[in-house]
N, CA, C and O of each residue as an XYZ file, in Angstrom:
356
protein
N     -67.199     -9.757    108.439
C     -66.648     -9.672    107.111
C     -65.697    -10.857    106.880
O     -65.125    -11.418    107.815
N     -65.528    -11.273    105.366
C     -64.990    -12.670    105.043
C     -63.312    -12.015    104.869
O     -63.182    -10.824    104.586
N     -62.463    -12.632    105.005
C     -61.563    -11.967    104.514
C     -60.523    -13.565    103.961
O     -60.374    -14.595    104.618
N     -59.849    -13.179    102.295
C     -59.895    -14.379    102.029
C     -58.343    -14.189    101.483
O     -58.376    -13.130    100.857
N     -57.126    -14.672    101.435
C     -55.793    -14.632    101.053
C     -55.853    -15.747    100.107
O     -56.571    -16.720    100.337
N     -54.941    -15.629     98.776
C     -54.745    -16.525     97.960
C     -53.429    -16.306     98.031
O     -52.939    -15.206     98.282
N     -52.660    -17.559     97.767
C     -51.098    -17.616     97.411
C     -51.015    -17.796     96.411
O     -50.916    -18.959     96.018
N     -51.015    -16.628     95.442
C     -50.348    -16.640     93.917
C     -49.393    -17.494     93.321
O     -49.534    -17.794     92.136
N     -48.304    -17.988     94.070
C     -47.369    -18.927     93.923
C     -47.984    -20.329     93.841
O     -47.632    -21.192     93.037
N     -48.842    -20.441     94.667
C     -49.128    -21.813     94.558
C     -50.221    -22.110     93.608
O     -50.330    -23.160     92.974
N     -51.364    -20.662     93.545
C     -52.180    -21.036     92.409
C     -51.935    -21.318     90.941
O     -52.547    -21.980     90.103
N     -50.659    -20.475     90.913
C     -49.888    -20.697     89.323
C     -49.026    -22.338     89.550
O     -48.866    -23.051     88.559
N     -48.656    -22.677     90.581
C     -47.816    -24.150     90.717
C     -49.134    -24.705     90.010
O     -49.125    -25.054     88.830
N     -50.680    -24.781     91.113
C     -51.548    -25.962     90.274
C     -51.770    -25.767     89.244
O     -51.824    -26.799     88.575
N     -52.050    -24.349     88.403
C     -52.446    -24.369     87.201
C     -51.466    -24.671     86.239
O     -52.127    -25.109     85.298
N     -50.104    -24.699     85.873
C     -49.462    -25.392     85.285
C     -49.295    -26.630     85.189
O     -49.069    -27.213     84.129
N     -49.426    -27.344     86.692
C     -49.189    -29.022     86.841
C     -50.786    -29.460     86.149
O     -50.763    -30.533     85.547
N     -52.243    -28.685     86.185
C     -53.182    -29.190     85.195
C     -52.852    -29.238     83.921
O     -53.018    -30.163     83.126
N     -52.292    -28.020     83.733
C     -52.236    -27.583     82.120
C     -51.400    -28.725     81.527
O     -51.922    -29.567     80.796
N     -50.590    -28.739     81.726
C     -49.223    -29.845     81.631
C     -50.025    -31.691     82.022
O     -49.398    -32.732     81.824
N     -51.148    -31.646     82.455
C     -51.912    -32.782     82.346
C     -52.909    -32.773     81.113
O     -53.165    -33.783     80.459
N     -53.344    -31.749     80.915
C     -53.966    -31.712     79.963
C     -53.073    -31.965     78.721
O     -53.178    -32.837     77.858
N     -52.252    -31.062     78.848
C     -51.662    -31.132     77.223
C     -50.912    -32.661     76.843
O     -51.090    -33.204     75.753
N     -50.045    -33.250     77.939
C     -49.536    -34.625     77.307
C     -51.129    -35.418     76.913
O     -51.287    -35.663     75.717
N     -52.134    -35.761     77.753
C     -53.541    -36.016     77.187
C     -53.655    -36.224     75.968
O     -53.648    -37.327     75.422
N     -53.817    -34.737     75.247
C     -54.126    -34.457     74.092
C     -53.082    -35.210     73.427
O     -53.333    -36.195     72.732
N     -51.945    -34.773     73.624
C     -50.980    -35.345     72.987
C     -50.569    -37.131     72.463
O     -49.908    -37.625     71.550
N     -51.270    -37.593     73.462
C     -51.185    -38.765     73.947
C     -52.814    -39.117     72.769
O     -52.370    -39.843     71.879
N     -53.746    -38.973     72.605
C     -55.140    -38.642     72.134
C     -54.922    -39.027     70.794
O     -55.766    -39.745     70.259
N     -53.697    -38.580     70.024
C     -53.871    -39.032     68.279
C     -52.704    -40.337     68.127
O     -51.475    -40.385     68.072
N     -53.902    -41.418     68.091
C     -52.424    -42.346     68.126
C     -51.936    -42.271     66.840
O     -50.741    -42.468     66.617
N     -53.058    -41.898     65.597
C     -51.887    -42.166     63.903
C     -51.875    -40.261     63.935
O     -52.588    -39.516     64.607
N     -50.803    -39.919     62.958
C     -51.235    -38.213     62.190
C     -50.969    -38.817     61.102
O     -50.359    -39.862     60.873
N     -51.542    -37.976     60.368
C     -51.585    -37.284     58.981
C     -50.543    -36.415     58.480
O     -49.878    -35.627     59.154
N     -50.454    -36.646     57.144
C     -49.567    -35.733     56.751
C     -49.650    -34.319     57.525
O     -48.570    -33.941     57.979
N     -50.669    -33.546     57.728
C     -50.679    -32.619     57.864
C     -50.362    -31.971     59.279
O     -50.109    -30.787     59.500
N     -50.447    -33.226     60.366
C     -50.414    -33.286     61.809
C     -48.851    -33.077     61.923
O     -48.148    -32.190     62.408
N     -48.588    -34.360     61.219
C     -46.509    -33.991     61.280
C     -46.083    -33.139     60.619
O     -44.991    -32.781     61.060
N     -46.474    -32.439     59.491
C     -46.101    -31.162     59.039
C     -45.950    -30.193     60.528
O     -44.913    -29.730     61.003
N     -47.706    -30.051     61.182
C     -47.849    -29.206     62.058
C     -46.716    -29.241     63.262
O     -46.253    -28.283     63.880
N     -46.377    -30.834     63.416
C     -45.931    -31.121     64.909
C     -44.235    -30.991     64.663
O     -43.341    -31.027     65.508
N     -44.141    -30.821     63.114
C     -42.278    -30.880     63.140
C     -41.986    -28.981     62.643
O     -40.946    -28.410     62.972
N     -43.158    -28.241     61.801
C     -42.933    -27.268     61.790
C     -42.023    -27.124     60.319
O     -41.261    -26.203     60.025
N     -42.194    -27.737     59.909
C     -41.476    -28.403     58.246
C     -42.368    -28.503     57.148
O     -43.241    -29.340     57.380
N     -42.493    -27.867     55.847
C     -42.866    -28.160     54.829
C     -42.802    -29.627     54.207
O     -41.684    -30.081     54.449
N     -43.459    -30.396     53.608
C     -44.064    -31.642     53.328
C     -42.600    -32.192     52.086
O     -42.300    -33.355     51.818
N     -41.947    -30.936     51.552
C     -40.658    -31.162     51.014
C     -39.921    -31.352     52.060
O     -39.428    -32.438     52.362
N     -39.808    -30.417     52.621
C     -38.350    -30.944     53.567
C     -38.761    -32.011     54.104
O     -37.856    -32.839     54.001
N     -40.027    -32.630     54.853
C     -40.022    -33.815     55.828
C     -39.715    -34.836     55.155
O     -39.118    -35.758     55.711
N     -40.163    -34.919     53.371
C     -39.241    -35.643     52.388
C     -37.993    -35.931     52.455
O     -37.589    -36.999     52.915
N     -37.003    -34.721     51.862
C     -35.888    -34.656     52.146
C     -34.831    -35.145     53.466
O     -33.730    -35.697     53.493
N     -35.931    -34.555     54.695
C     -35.061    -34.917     55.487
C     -35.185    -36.253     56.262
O     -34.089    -36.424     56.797
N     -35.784    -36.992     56.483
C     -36.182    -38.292     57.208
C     -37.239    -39.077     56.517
O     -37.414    -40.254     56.832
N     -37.998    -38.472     55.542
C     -39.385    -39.369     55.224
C     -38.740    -40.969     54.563
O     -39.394    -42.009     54.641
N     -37.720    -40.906     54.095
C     -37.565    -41.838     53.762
C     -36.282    -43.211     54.499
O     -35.833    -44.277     54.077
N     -36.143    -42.539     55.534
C     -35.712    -43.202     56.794
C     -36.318    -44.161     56.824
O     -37.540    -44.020     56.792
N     -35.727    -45.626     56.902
C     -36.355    -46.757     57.036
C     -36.665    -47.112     58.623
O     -37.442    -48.004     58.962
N     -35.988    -46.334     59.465
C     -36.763    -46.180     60.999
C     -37.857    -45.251     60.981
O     -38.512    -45.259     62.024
N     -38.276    -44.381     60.013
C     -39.293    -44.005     60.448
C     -40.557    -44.341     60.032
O     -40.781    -44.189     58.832
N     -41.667    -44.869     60.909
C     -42.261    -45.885     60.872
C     -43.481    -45.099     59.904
O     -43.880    -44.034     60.374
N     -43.957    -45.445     58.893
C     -45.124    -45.185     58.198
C     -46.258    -46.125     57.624
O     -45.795    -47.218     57.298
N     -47.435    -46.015     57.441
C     -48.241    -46.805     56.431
C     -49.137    -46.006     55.364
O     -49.616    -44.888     55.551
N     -49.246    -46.646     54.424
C     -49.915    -45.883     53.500
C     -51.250    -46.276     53.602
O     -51.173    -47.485     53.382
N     -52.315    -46.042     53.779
C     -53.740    -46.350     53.914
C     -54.557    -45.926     52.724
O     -55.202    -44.886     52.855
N     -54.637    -46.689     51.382
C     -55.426    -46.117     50.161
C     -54.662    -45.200     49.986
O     -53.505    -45.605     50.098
N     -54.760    -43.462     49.617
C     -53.907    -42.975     49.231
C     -53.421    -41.632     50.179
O     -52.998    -40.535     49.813
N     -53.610    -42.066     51.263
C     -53.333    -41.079     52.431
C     -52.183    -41.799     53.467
O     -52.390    -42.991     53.695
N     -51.446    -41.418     53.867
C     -50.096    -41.576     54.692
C     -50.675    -41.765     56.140
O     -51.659    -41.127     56.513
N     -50.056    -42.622     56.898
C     -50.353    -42.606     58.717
C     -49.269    -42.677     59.133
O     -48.413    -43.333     58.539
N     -49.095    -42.215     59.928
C     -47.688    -42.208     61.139
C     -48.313    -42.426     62.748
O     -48.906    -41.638     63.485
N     -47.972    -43.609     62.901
C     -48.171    -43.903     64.602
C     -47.479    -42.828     65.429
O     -46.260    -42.663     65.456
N     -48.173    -42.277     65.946
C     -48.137    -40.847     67.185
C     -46.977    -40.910     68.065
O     -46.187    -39.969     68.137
N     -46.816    -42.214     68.881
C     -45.779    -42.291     69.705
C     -44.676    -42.480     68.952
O     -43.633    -41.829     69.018
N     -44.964    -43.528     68.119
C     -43.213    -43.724     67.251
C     -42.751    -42.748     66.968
O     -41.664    -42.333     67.369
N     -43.869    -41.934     65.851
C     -43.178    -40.810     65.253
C     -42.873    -40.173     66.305
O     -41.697    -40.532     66.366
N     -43.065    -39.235     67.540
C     -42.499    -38.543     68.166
C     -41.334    -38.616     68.783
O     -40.556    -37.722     69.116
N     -41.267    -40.114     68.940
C     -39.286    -40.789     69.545
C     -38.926    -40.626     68.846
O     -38.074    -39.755     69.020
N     -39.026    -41.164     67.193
C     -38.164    -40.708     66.374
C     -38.008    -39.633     66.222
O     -36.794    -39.438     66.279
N     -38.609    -38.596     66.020
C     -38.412    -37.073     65.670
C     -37.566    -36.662     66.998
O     -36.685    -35.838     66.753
N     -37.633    -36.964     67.991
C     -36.674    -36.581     69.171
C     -35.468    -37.337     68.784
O     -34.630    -36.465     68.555
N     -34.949    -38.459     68.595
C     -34.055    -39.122     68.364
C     -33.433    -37.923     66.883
O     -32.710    -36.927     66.923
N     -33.910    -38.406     66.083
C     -33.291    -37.466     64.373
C     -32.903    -36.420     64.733
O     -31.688    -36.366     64.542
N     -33.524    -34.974     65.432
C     -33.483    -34.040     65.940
C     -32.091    -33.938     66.906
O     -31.462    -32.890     66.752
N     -31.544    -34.897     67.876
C     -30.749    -34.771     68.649
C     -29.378    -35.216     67.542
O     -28.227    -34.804     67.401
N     -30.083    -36.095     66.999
C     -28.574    -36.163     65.647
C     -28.320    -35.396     64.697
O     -27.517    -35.734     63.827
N     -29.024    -34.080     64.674
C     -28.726    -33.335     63.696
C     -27.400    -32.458     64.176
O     -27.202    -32.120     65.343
N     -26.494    -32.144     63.010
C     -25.523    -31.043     63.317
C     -26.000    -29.547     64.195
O     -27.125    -29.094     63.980
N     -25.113    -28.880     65.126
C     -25.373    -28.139     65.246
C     -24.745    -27.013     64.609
O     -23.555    -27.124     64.314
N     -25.524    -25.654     64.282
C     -24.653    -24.977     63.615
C     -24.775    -23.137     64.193
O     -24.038    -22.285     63.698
């Protein structure tokens, strides 16, 4: 008879250190978004991202015909950067 032990601890260590490969990947995967991507990725209505930074001259945009692009990496430093300067309350 086979008899077979798994270490639970360590099978959950690899499956997070994949998962966590996978996901920067993806992440890494859209170099422009769309309006609708940074809506998704800041969790903000298309007013507030107005209001609150869209018109930040650091934050990097192009208009393409009549649709908006935001470079993937920029925008995400910046949104970490803005984010750490906001008040806390």
């Amino acid at each position: 008879m086979l008899d077979i032990k798994i270490n639970e601890h360590e099978v959950r260590k690899l499956y997070l250190e994949k998962l966590e490969e996978k996901i920067k990947k993806v992440d890494v995967e859209l170099v422009f978004w769309d309006r609708k991507e940074l809506m998704r990725r800041t969790g903000m209505s298309w007013g507030a991202i107005q209001t609150e930074f869209f018109f930040n001259p650091e934050f990097k945009k192009h208009k393409v015909g009549t649709k908006w692009r935001f470079p993937g990496e920029e925008s995400k430093a910046f949104l970490l950067q803005w984010l750490s300067e906001q008040p806390r309350t």
